[in-house]
N, C-alpha and C positions, 0 to 999 in steps of 0.2 A: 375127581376132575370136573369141573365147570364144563357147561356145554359149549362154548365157545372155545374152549381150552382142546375138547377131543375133537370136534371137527377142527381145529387149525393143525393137530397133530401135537400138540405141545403139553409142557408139564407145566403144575404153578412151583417154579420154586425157583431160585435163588438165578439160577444162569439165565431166565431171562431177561435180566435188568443187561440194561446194553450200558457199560461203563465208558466215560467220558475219554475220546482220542486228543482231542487238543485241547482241553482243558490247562493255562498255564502256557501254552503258548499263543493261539488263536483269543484266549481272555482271558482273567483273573481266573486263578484256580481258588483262592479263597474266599470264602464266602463273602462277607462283608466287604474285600475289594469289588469283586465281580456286582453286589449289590450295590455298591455305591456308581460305579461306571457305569451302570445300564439305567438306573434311575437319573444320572447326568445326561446322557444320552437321549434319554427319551423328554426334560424337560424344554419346553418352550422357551426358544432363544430369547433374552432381551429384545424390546423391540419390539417384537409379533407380538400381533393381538389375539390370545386365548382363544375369544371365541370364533375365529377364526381358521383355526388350528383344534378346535374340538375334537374327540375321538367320536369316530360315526359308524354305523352298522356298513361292513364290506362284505364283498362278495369272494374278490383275491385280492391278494397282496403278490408283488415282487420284491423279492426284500434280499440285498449281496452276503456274500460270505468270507468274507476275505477276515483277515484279525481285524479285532476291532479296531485298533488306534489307527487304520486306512478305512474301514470301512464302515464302524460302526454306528460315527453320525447320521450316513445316509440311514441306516438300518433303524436306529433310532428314530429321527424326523418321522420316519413312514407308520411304524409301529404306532407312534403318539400319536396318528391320525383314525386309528381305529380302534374301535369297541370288540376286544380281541374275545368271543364266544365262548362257550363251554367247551366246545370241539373244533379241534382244528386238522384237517387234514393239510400233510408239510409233503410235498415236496422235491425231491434234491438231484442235481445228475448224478451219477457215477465216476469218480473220479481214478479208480482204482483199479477199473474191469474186473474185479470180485464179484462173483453170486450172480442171482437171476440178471435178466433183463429189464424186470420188471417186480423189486423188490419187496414185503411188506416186512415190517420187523412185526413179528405174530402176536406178541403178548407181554406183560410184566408192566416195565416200565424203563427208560431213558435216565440213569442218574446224571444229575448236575451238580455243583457244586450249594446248587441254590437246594436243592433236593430234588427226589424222583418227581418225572414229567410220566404218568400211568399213559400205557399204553390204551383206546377206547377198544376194547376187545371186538365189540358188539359191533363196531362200523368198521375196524378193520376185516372181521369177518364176513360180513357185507362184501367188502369191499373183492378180496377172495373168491369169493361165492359166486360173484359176476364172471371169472374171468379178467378180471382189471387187474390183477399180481398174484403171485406167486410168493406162499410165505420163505422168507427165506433171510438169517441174520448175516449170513458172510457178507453181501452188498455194502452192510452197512458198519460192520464193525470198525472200521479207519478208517470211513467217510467223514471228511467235516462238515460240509455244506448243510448238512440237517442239523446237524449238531451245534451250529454255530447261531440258531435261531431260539432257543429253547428258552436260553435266559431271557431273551425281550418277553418274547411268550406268557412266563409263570410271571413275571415282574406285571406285564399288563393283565396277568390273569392267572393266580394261584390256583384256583382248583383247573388248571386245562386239564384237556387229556388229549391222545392226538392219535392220527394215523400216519405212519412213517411209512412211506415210499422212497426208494431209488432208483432211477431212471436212468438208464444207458439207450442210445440211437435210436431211435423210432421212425418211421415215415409218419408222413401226417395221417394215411388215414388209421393209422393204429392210435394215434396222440388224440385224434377227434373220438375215434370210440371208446378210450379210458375216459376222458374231459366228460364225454355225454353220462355216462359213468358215475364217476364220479359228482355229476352233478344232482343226480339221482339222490344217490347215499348222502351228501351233503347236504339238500335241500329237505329229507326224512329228518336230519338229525340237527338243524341249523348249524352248518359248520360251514366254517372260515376256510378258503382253500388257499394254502402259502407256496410260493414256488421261491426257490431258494436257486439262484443265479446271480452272476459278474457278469460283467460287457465285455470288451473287447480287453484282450491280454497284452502284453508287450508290443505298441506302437506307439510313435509318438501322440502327446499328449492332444495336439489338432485332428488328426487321422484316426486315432480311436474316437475321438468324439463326433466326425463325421459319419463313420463306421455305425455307429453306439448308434445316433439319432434315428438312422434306418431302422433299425429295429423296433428304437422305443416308440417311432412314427406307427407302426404297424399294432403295437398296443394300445397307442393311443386311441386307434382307430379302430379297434375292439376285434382287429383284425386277425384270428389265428391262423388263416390258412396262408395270410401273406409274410407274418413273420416267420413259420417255416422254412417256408423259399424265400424270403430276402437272406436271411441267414446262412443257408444252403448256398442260392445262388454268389452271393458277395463275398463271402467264407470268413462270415463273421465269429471272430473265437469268443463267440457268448456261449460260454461253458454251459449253461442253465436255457438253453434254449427249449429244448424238449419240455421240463416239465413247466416253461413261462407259454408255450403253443397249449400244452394240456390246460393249463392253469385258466388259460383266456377263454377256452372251448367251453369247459363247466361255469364261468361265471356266466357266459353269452347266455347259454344253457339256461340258467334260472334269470334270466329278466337284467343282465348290465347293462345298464344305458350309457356310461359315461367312465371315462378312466383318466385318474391324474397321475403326473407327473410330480411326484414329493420334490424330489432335490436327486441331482448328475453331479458325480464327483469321481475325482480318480486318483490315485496313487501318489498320483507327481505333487500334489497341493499339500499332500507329507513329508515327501523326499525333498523337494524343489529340482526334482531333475522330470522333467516333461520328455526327454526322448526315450522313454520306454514305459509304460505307465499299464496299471488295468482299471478299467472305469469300472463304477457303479451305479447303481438307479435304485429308488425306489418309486414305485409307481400302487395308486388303489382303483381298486376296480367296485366300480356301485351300482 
């Protein structure tokens, strides 16, 4: 057993590759489709000027998770805007209330259709080691929201490797001492920090985007301790709020000066029905 292998508790073998939950439904489960839609996805619209749109070194990303044909473009756009690292720490709320609090998938690797996404053993056990999670694969087994990011991921960066976190309810001051955290073990290992969140859930299509703004005003504004509580306070159903507070805390952390807003979109501009919608955003943090 590898050293990182007996300190997380784990064995090297087969169970722990974490197999794909929506794969086929959330996106193409075959290869070549899945390959071709995320590479359309990520290409620059007609129109935009390239260099404009360059991929450039981030600090975080917010990037949504919903199936792609609603949400993928935004996911895309944002991805195409960065120079996606060797290492990227993902991520995701808990949609399921399975497993930890505070999840790490310990070791292996994430299969995709595109192939395994390797677990970075050595920063998630870092990661651990801190007190920042708790190894642990139930969280994450019929989570999508991590899972739905992986293909942009390898497509912008074939050899990644990643830390997978799950995230259920935190206060802020738990969310700023993971973020600080993490920003540590990030900044060791230059790594990307992805939070994987949707905006507001089923309201009409004006109302969520009023709803949404609050929030994305408070990233824009590099702000994590105000989007906790705008989010809190307003009761905003931005599912990914927790790890988008964590996300902001650890970029603040190593030096972001500045956060864009990619592109806001939401459900209804698929359906054409705007009375019940869930938005999206992609936003980069530099």
């Amino acid at each position: 057993m590898c050293v990182a292998g007996a300190i997380l508790g784990i064995m090297p073998d087969v169970a722990m590759e974490r197999e794909p939950a929506v794969a086929g439904r959330f996106y193409p489960s075959d290869p070549g489709e899945l390959a071709g839609e995320v590479a359309s996805l990520l290409a620059v619209p007609s129109g935009e000027d390239a260099a404009t749109v360059a991929p450039r070194v981030a600090l975080g990303v917010l990037s949504p998770h919903a199936g792609y044909v609603y949400s993928g473009a935004v996911a895309g756009a944002t991805f195409a805007r960065v120079a996606v690292p060797r290492r990227v720490i993902v991520l995701c709320p808990n949609h399921t209330g399975r497993g930890q609090r505070v999840a790490a998938w310990p070791g292996g690797a994430w299969a995709t259709p595109l192939g395994p996404v390797p677990v970075d053993e050595e920063m998630t056990r870092e990661i651990v080691e801190a007190g920042l999670a708790t190894p642990d694969r139930e969280a994450h087994r019929m989570e999508h929201a991590l899972e739905v990011q992986l293909p942009f991921l390898r497509v912008r960066r074939p050899d990644v490797a990643i830390a997978a976190l799950c995230v259920s309810g935190l206060s802020y001051s738990r969310c700023e001492e993971i973020g600080e955290g993490l920003a540590a073990v990030a900044e060791r290992h230059r790594a990307l920090v992805v939070a994987s969140s949707d905006m507001s859930h089923y309201l009409p299509a004006a109302e969520a985007r009023r709803k949404d703004r609050l929030a994305l005003d408070r990233i824009l504004a590099l702000d994590a301790r105000g989007l906790h509580e705008v989010v809190s306070r307003e009761e905003i159903s931005m599912c990914g709020f927790v790890p988008a507070t964590i996300m902001v805390v650890a970029a603040v952390a190593r030096g972001a000066r500045r956060a864009e807003l990619v592109r806001y979109a939401n459900s209804g501009e698929v359906t054409g029905d705007d009375r019940s919608v869930v938005g999206y955003a992609g936003v980069v943090l530099a």
